[in-house]
C-alpha positions in Angstrom: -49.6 -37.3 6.0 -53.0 -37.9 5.9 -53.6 -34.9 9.0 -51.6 -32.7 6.2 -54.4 -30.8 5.2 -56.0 -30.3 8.9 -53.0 -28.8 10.3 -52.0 -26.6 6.8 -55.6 -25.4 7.8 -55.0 -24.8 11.8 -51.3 -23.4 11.0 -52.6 -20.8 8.5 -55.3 -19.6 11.0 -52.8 -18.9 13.3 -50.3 -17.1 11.5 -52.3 -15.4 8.3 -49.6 -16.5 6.2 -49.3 -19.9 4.0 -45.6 -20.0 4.0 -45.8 -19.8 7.6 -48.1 -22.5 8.2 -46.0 -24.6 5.4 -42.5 -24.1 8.2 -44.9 -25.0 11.0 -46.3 -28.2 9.6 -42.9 -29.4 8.3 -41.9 -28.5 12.2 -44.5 -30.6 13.5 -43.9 -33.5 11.4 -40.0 -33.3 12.4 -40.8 -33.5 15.7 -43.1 -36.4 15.3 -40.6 -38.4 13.3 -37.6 -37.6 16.3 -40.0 -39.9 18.5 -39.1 -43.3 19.4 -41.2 -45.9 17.0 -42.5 -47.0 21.1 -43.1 -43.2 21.8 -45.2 -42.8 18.4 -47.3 -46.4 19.7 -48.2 -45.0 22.8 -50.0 -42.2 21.2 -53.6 -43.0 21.3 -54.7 -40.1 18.9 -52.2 -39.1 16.6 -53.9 -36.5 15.1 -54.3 -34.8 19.1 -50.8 -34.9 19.4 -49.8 -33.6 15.8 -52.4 -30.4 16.2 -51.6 -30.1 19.7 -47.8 -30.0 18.9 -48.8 -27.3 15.8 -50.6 -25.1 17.8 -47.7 -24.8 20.5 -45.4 -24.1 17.3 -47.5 -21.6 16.0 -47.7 -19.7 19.4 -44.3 -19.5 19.4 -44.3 -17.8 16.0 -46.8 -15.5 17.0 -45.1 -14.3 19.4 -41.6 -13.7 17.1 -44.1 -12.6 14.3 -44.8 -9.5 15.7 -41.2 -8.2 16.0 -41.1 -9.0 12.3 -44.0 -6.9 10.8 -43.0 -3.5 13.1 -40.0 -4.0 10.7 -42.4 -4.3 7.8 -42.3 -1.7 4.7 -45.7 -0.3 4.8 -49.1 -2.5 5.3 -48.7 -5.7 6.2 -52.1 -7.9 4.9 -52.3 -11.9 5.2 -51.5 -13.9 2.9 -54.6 -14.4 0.5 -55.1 -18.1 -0.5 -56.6 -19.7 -3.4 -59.4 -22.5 -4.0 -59.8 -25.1 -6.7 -64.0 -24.0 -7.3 -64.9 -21.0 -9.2 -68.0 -18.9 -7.9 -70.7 -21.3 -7.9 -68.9 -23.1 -5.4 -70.7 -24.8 -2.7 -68.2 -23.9 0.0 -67.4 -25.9 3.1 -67.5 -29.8 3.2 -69.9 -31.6 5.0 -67.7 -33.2 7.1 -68.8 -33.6 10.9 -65.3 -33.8 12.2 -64.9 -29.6 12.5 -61.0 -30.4 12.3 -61.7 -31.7 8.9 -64.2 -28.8 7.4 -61.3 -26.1 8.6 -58.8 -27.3 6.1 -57.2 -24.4 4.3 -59.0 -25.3 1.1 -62.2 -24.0 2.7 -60.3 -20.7 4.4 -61.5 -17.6 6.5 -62.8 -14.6 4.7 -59.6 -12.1 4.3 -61.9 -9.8 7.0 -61.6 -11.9 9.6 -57.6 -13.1 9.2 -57.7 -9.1 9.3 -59.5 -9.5 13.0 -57.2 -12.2 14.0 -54.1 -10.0 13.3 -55.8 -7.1 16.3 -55.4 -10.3 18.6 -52.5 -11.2 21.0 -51.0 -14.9 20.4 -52.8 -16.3 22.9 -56.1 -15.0 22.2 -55.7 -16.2 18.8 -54.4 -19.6 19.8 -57.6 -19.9 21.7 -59.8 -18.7 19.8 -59.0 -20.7 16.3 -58.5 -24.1 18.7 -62.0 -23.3 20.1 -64.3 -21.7 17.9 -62.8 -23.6 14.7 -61.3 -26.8 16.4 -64.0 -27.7 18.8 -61.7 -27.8 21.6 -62.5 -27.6 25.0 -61.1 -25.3 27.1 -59.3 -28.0 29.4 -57.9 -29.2 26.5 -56.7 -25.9 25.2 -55.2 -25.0 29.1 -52.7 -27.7 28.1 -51.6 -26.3 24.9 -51.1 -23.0 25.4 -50.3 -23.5 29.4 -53.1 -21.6 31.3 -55.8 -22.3 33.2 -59.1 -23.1 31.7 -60.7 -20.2 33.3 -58.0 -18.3 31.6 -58.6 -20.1 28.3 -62.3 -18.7 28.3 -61.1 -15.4 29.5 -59.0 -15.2 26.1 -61.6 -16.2 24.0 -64.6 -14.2 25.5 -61.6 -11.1 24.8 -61.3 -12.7 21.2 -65.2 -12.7 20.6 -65.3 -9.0 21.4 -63.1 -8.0 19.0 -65.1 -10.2 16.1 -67.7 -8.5 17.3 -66.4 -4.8 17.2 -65.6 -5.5 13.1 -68.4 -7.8 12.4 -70.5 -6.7 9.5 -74.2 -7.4 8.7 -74.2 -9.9 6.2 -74.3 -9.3 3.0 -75.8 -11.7 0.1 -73.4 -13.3 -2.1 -75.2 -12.1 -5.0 -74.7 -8.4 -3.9 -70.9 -8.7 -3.5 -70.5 -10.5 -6.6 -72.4 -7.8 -8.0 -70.0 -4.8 -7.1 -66.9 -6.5 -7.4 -67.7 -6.9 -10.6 -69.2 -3.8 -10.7 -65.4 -2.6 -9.9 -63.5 -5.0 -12.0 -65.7 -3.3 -15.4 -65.2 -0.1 -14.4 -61.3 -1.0 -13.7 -60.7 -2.3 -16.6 -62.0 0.4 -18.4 -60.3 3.4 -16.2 -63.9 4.3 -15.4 -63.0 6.9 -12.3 -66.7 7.7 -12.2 -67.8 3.9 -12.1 -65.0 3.2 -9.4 -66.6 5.8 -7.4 -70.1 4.9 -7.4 -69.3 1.6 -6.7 -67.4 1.9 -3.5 -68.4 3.5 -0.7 -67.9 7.1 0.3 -65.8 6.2 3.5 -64.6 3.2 1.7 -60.6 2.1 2.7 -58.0 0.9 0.5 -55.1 -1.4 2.4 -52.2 -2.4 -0.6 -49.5 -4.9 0.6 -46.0 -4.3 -1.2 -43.8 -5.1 1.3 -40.8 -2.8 -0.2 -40.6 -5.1 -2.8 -43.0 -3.7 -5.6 -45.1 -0.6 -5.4 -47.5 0.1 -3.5 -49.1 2.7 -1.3 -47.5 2.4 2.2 -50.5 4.1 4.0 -54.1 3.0 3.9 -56.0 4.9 1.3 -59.4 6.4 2.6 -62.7 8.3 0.2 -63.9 6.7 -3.0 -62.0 9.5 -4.8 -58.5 8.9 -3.8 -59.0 4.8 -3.9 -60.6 5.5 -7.3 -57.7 7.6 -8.6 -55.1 5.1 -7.3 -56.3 2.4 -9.2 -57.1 4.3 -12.3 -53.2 5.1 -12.2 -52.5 1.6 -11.5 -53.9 0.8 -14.9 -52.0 3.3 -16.9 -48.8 2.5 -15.5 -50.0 -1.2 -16.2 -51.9 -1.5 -19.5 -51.2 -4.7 -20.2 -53.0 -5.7 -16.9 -55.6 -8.3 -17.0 -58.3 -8.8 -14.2 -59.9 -12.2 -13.4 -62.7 -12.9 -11.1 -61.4 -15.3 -8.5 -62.5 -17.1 -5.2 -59.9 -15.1 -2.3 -60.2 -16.9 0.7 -63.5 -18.6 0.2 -64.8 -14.8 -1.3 -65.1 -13.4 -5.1 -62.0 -11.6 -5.5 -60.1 -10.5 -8.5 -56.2 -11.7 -9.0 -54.6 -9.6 -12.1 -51.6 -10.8 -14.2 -49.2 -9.0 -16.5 -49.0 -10.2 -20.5 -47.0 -13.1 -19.1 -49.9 -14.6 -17.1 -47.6 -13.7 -13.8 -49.9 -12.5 -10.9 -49.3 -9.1 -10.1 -52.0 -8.8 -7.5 -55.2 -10.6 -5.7 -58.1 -8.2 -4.5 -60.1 -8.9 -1.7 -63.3 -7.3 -0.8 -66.2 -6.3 1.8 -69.1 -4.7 0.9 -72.3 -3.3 2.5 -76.0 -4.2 2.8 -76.5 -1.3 0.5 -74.4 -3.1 -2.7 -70.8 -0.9 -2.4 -67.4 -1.7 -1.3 -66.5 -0.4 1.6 -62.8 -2.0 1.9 -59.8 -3.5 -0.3 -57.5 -5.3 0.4 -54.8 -5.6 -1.7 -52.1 -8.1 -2.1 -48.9 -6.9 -4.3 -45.6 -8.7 -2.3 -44.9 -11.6 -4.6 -43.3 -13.4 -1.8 -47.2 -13.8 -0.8 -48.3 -14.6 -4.3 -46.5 -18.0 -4.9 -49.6 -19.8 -4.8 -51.6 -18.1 -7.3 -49.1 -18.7 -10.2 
């Protein structure tokens, strides 16, 4: 139990959703528990065998995943995760063991799960085992059953397409600056501060999953994301919108006058201080962890 933590982090890497990663832990630890007490001795490094076993699981999921969000109503996003620290957070622990800083308490950013999604399983698997995990690539081969030339094929391919999205950084001051920037003007049904705050070829994803409304198309312009969540608020003016940590990122989560979350609000912004995409979460199937 005490490897909980390490593989909730690997499992939600791989599949972008918490529940997810909840099924494939338990899985794991079934199938630790179905060895023989001798069997469980003569495993020098537990913890090997437990994220080795995960990241086979996961695969697997990956691969039946897919088939599952064709059937999808509308945009599918991942599942946006919570921390216990509020902004002034320090962020990642300083823990040399790289298995132990990629727990899911110190997540991705909601822009690179969104990367991870454009990859095949494999990629992925790769990818998240070496670039988080520290694996080698021999090691990897022996997961996910290639070749270690193979294995670095898959995650040169993986690197490109981080590369394709990757942004130029932006300070943490700046993006806490236009998120609030949007939450004031939100709050207010400011269309004109929504606008200037978000950039002209900003996009707008909402995740509903035919469950609760939500737009079932990406929304592109500052105008039209503007106007959507102006009419958000009047259909909702009850709503309340907190400042949050979303994945590691300030964010804004919005409840109803029963404190029930209604929504969390990712963001990335540019170098020039707007938002050029949203990302937000409405399926309260993905919520659960946020009430």
């Amino acid at each position: 139990m005490r490897e909980r933590s390490v593989l909730l982090g690997l499992s939600y890497r791989l599949l972008g959703s918490l529940a997810d990663a909840e099924d494939a832990v338990q899985e794991t630890y079934i199938r630790w528990h179905r060895l023989s007490d001798d069997e469980r001795r003569s495993i020098a490094n537990p913890r090997a065998w437990l994220i080795t076993t995960a990241s086979r699981i996961g695969l697997d999921m990956l691969k039946t995943a897919r088939a599952r969000r064709e059937q999808y109503v509308g945009e599918w996003l991942p599942e946006p995760v919570p921390v216990a620290a509020r902004w002034s957070s320090q962020g990642a622990s300083g823990a040399v063991d790289p298995a132990e800083r990629a727990t899911v308490g110190d997540s991705v950013e909601m822009a690179l799960l969104i990367v991870l999604e454009s990859m095949t399983p494999a990629e992925r698997v790769v990818f998240v085992l070496h670039d988080v995990f520290a694996y080698t690539f021999v090691e990897i081969a022996g997961i996910v059953g290639r070749t270690p030339a193979a294995c670095r094929q898959l995650a040169s391919a993986a690197r490109r397409r981080v590369g394709d999205h990757q942004r130029r950084p932006v300070p943490r001051a700046e993006h806490v600056a236009a998120v609030r920037s949007f939450k004031a003007a939100w709050q207010t049904g400011d269309l004109a501060g929504l606008m200037d705050v978000l950039d002209p070829g900003a996009t707008a994803i909402t995740d509903g999953g035919g469950l609760v409304s939500a737009s079932l198309e990406p929304l592109h312009g500052a105008e039209d994301i503007a106007r959507f969540f102006v009419d958000v608020l009047a259909r909702q003016p009850g709503l309340t919108i907190h400042e949050e940590l979303v994945n590691g990122e300030p964010g804004l989560v919005t409840t109803d006058g029963a404190d029930r979350t209604l929504a969390v609000l990712a963001f990335a912004t540019t170098d020039g201080g707007t938002i050029e995409q949203v990302w937000a979460v409405r399926n309260p199937q993905k919520l659960a962890s946020w009430s």
